[in-house]
SERO-4910 file (N, C-alpha, C, O; in steps of 0.05 Angstrom, whole numbers):
BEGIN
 pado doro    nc1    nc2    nc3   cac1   cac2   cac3    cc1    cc2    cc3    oc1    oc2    oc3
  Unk    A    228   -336    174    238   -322    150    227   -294    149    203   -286    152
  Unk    A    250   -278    145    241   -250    147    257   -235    120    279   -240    110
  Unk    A    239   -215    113    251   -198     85    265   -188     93    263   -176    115
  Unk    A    296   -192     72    317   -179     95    323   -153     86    313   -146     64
  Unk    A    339   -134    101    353   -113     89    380   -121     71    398   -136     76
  Unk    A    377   -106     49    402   -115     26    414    -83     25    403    -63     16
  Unk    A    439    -85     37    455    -45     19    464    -61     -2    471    -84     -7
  Unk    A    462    -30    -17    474    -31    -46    498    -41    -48    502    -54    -68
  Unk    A    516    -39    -34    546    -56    -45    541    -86    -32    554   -104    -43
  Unk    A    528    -93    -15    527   -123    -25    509   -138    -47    514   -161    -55
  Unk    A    489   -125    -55    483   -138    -75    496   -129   -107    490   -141   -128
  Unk    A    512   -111   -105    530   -100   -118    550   -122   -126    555   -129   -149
  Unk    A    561   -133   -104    575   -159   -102    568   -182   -108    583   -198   -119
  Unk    A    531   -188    -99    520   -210   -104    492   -206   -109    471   -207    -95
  Unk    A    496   -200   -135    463   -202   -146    435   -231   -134    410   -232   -130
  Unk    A    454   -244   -131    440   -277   -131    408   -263    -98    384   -266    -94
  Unk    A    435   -248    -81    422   -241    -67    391   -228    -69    373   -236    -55
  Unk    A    389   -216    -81    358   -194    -91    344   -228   -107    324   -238    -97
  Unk    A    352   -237   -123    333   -270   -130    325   -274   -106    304   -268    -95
  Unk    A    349   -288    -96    343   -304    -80    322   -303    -55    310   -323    -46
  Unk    A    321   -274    -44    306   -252    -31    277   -257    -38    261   -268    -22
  Unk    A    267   -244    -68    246   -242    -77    227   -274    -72    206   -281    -61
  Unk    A    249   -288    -88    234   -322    -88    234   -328    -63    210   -332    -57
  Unk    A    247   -331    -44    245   -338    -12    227   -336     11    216   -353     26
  Unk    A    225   -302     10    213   -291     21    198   -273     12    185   -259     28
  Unk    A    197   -269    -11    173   -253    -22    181   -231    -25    164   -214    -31
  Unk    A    207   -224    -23    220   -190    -23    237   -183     -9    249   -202      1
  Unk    A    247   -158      1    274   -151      8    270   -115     11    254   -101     -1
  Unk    A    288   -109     29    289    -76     38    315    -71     33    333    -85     42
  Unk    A    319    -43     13    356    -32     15    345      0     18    332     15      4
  Unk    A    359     -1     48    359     26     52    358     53     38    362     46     14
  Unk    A    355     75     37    370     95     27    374     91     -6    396     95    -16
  Unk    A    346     81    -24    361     71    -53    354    106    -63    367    118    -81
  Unk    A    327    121    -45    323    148    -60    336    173    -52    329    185    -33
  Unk    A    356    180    -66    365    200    -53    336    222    -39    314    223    -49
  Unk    A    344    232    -22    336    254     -8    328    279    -31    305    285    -38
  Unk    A    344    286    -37    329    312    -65    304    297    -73    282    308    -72
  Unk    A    306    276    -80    280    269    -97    262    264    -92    244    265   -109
  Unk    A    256    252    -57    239    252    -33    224    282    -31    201    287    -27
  Unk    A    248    299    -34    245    326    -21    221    338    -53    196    339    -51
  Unk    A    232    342    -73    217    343    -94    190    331    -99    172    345   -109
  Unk    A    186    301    -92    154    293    -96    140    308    -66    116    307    -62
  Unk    A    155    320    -48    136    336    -26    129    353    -29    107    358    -21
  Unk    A    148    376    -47    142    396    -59    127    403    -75    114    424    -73
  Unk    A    126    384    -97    100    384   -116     81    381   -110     63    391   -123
  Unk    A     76    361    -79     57    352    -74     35    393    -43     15    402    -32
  Unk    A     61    395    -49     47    428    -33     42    435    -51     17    438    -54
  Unk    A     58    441    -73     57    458   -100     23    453   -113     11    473   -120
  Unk    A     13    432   -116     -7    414   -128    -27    434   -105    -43    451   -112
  Unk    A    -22    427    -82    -55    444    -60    -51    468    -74    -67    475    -90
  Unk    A    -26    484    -68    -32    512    -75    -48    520   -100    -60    541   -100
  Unk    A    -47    500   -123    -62    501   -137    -98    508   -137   -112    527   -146
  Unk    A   -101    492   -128   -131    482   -113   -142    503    -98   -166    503    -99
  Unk    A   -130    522    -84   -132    542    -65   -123    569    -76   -108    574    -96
  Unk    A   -134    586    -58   -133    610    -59   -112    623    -32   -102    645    -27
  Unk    A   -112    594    -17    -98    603     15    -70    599     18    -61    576     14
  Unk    A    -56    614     23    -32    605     25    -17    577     43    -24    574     66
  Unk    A     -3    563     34      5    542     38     31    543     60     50    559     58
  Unk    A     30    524     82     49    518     97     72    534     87     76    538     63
  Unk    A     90    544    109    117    547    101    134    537    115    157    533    107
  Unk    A    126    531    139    142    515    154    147    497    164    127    484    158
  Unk    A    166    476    185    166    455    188    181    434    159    184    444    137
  Unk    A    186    414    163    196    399    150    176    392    118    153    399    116
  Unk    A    185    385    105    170    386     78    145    366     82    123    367     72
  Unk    A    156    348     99    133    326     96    109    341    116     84    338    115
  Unk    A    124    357    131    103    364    151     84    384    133     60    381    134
  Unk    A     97    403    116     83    419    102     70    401     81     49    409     72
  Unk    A     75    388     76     56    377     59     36    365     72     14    375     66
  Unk    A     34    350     87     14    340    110     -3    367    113    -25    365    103
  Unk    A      0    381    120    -11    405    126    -30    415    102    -55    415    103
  Unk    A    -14    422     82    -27    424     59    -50    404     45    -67    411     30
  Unk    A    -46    384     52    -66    362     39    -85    364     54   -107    357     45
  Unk    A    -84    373     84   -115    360    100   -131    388    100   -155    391    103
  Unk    A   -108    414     94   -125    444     92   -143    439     73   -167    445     77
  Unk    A   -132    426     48   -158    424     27   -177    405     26   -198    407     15
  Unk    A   -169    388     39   -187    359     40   -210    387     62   -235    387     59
  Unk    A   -198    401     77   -214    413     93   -239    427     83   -260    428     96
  Unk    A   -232    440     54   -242    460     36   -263    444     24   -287    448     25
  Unk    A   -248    422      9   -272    402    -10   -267    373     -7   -244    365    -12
  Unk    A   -281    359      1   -293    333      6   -270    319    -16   -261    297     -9
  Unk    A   -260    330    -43   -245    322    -60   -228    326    -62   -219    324    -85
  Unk    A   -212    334    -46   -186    358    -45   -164    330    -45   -148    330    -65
  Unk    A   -162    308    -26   -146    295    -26   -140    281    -55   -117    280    -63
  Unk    A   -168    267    -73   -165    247    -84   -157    269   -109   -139    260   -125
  Unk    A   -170    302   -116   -157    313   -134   -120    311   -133   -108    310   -155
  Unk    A   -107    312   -112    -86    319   -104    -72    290   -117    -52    287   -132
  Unk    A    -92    268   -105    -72    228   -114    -79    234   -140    -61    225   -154
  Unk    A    -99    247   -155    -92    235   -192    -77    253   -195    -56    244   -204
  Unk    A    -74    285   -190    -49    304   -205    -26    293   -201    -14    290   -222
  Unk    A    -11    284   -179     12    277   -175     18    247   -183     41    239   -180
  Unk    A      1    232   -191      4    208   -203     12    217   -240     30    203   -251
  Unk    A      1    236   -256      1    241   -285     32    261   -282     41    266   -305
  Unk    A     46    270   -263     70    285   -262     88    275   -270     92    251   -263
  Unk    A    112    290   -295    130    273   -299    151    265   -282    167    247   -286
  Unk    A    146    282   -261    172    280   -236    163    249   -234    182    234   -240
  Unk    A    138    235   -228    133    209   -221    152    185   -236    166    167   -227
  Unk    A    146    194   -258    154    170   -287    190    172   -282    206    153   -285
  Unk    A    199    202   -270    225    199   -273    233    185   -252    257    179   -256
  Unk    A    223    173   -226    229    176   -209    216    136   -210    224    117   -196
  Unk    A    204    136   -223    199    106   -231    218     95   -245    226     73   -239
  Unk    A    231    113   -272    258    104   -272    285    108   -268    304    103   -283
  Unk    A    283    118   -245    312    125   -228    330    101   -240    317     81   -242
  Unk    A    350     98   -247    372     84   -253    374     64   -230    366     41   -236
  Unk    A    384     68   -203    380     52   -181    359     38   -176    367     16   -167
  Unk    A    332     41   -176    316     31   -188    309     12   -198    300     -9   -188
  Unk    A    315     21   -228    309     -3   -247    333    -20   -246    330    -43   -255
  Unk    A    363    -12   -234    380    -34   -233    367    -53   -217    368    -77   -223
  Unk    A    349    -44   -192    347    -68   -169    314    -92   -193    311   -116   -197
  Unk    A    305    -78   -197    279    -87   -211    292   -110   -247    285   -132   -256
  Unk    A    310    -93   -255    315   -115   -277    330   -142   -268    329   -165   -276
  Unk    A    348   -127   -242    354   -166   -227    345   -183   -229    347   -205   -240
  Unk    A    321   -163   -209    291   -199   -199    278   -199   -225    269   -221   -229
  Unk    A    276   -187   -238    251   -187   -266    266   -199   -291    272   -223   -294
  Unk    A    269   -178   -309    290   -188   -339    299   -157   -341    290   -140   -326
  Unk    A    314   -152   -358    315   -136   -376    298   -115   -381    303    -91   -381
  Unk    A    271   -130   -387    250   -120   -409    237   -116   -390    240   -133   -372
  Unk    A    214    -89   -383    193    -91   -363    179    -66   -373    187    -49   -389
  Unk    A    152    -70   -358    134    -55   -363    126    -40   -344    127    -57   -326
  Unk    A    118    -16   -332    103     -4   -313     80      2   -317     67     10   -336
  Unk    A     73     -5   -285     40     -5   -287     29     25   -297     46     43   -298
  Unk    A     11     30   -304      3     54   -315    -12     71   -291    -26     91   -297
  Unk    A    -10     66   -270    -11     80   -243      9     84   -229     20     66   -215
  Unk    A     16    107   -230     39    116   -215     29    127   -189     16    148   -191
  Unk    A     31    116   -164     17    134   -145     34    141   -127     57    130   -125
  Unk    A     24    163   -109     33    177    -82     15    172    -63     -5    187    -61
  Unk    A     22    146    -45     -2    137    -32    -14    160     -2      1    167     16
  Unk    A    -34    165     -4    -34    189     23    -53    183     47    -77    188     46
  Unk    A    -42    172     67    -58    167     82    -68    182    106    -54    182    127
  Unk    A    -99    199    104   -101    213    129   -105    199    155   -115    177    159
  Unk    A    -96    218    174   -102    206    204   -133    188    204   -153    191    189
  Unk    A   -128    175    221   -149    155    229   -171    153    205   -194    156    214
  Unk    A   -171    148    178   -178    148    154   -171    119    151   -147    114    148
  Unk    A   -194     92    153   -200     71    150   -205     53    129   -200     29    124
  Unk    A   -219     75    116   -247     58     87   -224     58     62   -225     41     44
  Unk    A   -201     84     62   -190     73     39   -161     59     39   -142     63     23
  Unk    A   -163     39     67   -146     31     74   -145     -1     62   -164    -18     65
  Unk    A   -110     -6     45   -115    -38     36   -111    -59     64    -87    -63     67
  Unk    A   -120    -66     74   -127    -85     91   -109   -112     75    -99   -111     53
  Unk    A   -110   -135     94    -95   -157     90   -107   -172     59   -131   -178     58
  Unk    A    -94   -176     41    -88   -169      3    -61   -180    -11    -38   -179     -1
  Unk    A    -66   -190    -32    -44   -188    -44    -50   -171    -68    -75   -168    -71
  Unk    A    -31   -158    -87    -38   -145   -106    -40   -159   -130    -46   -149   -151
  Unk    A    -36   -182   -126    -40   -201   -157    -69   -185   -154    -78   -173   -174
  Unk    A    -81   -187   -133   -117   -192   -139   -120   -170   -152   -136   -174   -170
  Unk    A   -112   -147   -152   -121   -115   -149   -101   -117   -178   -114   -106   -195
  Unk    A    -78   -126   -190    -70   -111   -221    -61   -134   -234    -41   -129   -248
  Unk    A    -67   -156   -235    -65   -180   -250    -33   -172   -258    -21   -154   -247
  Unk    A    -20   -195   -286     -2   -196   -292      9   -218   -288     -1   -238   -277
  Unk    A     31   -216   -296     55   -234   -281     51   -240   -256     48   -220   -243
  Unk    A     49   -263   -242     51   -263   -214     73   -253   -199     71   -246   -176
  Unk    A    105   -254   -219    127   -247   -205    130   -212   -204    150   -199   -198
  Unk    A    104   -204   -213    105   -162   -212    113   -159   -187    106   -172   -167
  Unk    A    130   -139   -188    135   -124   -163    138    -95   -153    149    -74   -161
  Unk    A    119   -104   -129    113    -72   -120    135    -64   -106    149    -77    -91
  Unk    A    137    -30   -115    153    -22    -96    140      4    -82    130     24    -91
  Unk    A    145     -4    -56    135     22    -27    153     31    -21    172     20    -12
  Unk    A    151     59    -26    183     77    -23    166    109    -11    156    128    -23
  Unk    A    170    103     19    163    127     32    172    148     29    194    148     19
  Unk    A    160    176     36    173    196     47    179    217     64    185    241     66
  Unk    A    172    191     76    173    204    110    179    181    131    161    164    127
  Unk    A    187    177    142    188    152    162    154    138    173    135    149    183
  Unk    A    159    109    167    134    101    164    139     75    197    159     67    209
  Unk    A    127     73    198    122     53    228     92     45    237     73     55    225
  Unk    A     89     24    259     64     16    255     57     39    273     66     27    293
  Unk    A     48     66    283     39     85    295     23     98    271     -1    103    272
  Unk    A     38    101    251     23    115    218     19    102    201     19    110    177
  Unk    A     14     72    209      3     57    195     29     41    168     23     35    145
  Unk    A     48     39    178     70     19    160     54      0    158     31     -2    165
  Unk    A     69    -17    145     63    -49    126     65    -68    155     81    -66    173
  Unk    A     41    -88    153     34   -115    160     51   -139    138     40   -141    116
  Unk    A     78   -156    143     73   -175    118     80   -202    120    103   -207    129
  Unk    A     67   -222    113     70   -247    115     89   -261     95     85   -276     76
  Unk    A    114   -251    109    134   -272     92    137   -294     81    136   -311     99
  Unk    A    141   -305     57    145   -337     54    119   -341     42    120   -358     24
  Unk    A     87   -326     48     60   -334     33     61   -343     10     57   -365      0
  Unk    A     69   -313     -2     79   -313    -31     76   -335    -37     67   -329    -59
  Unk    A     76   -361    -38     89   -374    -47     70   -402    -52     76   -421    -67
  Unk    A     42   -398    -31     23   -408    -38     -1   -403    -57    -23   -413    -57
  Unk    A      9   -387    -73    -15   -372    -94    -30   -345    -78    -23   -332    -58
  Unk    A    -60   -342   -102    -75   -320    -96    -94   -335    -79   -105   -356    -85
  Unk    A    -97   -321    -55   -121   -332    -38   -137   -323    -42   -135   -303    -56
  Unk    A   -164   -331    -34   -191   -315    -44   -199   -293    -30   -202   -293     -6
  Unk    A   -203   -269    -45   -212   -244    -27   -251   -240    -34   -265   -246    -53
  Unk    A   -254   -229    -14   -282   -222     -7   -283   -199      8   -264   -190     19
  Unk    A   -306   -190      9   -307   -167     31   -306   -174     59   -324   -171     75
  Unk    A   -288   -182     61   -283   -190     93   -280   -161    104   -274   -144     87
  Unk    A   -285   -149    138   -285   -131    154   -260   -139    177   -259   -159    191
  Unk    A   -246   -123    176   -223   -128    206   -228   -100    226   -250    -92    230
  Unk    A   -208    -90    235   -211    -79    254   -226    -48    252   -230    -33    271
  Unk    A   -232    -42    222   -242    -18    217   -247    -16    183   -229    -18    166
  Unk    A   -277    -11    176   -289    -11    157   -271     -5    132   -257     15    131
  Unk    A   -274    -23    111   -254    -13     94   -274    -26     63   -290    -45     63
  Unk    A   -267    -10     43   -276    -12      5   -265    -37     -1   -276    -51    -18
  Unk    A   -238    -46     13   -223    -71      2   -243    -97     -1   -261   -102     15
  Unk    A   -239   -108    -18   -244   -143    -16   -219   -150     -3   -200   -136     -9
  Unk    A   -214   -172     16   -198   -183     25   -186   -206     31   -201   -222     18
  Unk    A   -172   -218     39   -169   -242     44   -177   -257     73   -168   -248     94
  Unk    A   -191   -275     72   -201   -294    100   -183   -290    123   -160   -297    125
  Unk    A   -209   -271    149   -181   -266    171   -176   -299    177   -159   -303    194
  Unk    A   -187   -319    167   -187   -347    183   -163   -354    180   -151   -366    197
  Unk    A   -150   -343    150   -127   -350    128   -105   -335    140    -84   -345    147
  Unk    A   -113   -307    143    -99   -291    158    -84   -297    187    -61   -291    192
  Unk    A    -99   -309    203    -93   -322    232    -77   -345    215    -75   -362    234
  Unk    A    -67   -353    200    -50   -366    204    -31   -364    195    -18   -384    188
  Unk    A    -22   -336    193     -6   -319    182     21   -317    208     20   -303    229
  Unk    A     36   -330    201     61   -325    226     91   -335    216     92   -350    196
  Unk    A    112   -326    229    114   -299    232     98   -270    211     91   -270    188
  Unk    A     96   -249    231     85   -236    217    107   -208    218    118   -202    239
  Unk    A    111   -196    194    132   -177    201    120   -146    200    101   -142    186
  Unk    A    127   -132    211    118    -97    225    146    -82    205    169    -80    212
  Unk    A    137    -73    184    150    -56    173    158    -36    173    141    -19    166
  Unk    A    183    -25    178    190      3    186    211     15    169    233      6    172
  Unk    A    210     31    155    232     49    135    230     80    142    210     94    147
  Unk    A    251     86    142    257    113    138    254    134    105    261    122     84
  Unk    A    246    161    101    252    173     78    273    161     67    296    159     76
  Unk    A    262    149     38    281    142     15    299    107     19    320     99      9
  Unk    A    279     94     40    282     66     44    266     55     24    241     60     23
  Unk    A    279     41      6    253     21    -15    244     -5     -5    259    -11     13
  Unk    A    231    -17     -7    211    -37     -5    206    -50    -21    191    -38    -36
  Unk    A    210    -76    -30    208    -91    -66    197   -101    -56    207   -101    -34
  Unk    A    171   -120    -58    149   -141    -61    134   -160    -80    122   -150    -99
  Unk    A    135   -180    -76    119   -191    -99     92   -195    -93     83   -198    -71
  Unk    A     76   -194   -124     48   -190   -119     32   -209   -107      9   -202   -105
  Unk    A     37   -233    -99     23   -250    -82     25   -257    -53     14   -273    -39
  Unk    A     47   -234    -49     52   -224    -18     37   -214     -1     33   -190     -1
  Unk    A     24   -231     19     -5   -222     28     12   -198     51     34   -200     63
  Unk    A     -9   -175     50      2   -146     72    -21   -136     80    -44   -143     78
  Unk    A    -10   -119     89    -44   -104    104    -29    -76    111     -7    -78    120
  Unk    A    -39    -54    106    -42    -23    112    -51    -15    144    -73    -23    151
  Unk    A    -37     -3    158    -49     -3    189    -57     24    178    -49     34    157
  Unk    A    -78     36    198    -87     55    208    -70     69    214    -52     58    226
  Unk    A    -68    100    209    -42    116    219    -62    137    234    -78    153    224
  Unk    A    -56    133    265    -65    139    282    -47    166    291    -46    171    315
  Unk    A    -35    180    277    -10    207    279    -32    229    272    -54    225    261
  Unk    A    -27    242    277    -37    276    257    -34    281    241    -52    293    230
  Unk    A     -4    274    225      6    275    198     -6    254    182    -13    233    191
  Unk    A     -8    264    152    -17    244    129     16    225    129     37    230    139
  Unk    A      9    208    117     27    179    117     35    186     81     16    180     66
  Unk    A     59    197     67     59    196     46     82    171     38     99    166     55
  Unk    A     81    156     14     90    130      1     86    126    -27     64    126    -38
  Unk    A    109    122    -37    102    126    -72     98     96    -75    111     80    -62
  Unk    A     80     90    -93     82     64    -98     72     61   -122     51     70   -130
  Unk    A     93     44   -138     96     26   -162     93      6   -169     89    -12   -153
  Unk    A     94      2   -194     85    -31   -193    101    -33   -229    100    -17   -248
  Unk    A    112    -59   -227    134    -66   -256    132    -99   -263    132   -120   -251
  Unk    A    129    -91   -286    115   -120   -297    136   -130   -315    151   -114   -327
  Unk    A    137   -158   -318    167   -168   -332    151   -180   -352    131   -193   -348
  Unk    A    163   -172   -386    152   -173   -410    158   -199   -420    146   -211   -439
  Unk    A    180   -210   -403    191   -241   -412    172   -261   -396    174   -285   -402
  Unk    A    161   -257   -384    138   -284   -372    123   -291   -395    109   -275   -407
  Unk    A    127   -312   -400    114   -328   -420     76   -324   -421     61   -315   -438
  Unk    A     73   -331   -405     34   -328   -406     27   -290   -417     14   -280   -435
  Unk    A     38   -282   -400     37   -250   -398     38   -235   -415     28   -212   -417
  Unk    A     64   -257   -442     71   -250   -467     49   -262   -482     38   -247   -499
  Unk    A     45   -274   -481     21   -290   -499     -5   -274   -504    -15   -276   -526
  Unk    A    -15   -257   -486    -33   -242   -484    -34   -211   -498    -52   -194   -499
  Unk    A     -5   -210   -510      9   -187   -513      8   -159   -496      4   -136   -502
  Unk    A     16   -174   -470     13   -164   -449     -6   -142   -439      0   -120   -430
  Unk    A    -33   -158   -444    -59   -145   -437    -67   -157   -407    -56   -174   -393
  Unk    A    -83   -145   -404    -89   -148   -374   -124   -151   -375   -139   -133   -382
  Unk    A   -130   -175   -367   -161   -180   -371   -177   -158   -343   -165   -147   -324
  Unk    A   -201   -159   -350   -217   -148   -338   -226   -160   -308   -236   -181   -301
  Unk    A   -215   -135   -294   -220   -142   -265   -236   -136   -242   -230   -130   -219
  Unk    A   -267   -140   -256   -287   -128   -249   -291   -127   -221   -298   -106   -211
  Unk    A   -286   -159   -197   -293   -154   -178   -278   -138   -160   -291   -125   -143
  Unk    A   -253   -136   -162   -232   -113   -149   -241    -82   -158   -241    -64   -141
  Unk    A   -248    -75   -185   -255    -56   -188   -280    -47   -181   -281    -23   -178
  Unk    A   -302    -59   -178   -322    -62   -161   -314    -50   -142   -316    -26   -143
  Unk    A   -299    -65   -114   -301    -58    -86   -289    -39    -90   -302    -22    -78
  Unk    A   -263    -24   -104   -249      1    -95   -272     27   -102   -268     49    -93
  Unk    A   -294     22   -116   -305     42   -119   -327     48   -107   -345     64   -113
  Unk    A   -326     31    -86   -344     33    -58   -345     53    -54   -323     65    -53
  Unk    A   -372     72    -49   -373     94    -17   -380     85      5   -395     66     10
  Unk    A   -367    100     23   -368     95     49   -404     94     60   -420    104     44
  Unk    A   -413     86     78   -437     82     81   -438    107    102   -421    109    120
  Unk    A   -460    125     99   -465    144    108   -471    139    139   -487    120    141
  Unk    A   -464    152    163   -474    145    188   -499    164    192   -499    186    182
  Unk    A   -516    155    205   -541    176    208   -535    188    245   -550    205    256
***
């Protein structure tokens, strides 16, 4: 069982399809749901945002993602903080929120969900530098990391072509489906802040699928979908917007008036520093 690709005119035709998808296999890929302008726009802001930060002038050439790549590691170059200033500004942008609710979008998300939904209150632009390890999510589901509904679903919507070379998605189809496994600070192939899930659990992870999208390919997932973040071993930063949408009709979720309890040990490990090498 593999997440399949769905285009918009067949599930256009057959909604049942995107259910049936999510519950199955844990999710589903439809090409091309972002247009290109709006790809092109969160790159821009995202140069726009360094030039801020700086006094130096910013890339002008090459492709947007390339200039932006460029731009993010010049400042990461300048201050030790340059990147993570860069992930909270472009997370509080309204371009984000609009672009969370793109119409296409929320058509594919009120399918699998209801009607009624909530977004997570982190809007991110995930950025991943070259061979940059420690703030990498390693093999995870996100129930652990933002509670909720178990049926929340994330969406990974690149913008730039992603493959396992720059570190695309690891994902174990069909897991989903056995609950939240227990994470701990488990270590894999390179030091990481994550708590994780048992590589013991992991090894018996098969089929395993190698995720590959192009700019403005979406990615729907549910949160008990165990994945893992490769290493992007490229020159270029790895940029990926990612969301997360919570369905207000789940009964437990409602009950709570859709509060979200305290999730100390996840928030714990993300706020790990790296351990200094001498």
């Amino acid at each position: 069982m593999m997440l399949p690709n769905l285009t918009l005119d067949a599930v256009a035709a057959d909604p049942n399809l995107l259910r049936e998808a999510y519950r199955e296999a844990g999710g589903f890929i439809i090409p091309q749901l972002l247009p290109s302008e709006e790809v092109q726009r969160v790159l821009e802001t995202i140069v726009m945002t360094a030039q801020l930060l700086s006094d130096v002038a910013m890339p002008s050439a090459g492709t947007w993602a390339e200039r932006a790549s460029r731009a993010v590691q010049a400042i990461q170059a300048q201050r030790t903080d340059g990147q993570g200033l860069i992930y909270e500004a472009i997370a509080q942008t309204p371009l984000l929120h609009q672009i969370a609710s793109h119409a296409s979008i929320m058509s594919v998300i009120q399918t699998i969900l209801s009607p009624h939904v909530l977004l997570h209150q982190r809007l991110l632009v995930l950025m991943s530098l070259p061979e940059d390890g420690w703030h990498l999510g390693r093999w995870h589901q996100d129930y652990y990391y933002n509670a909720g509904p178990e049926t929340t679903c994330t969406l990974y919507l690149p913008l730039q072509p992603v493959h396992q070379q720059n570190g695309g998605l690891l994902l174990a189809p069909g897991r989903h489906r056995e609950g939240l496994f227990d994470h701990q600070s488990h270590q894999y192939d390179v030091p990481t802040k994550w708590n994780t899930i048992d590589p013991d659990i992991v090894a018996t992870f098969d089929p395993l699928q190698q995720i590959e999208l192009a700019a403005g390919d979406a990615l729907f997932f549910h949160s008990l979908l165990p994945h893992a973040a490769q290493l992007n071993r490229t020159s270029d930063v790895r940029f990926v917007i990612n969301l997360r949408y919570r369905d207000m009709l789940d009964s437990t979720y409602r009950e709570t008036g859709w509060k979200i309890p305290e999730l100390t040990a996840a928030r714990q490990a993300l706020a790990r520093k790296p351990i200094a090498v001498a």
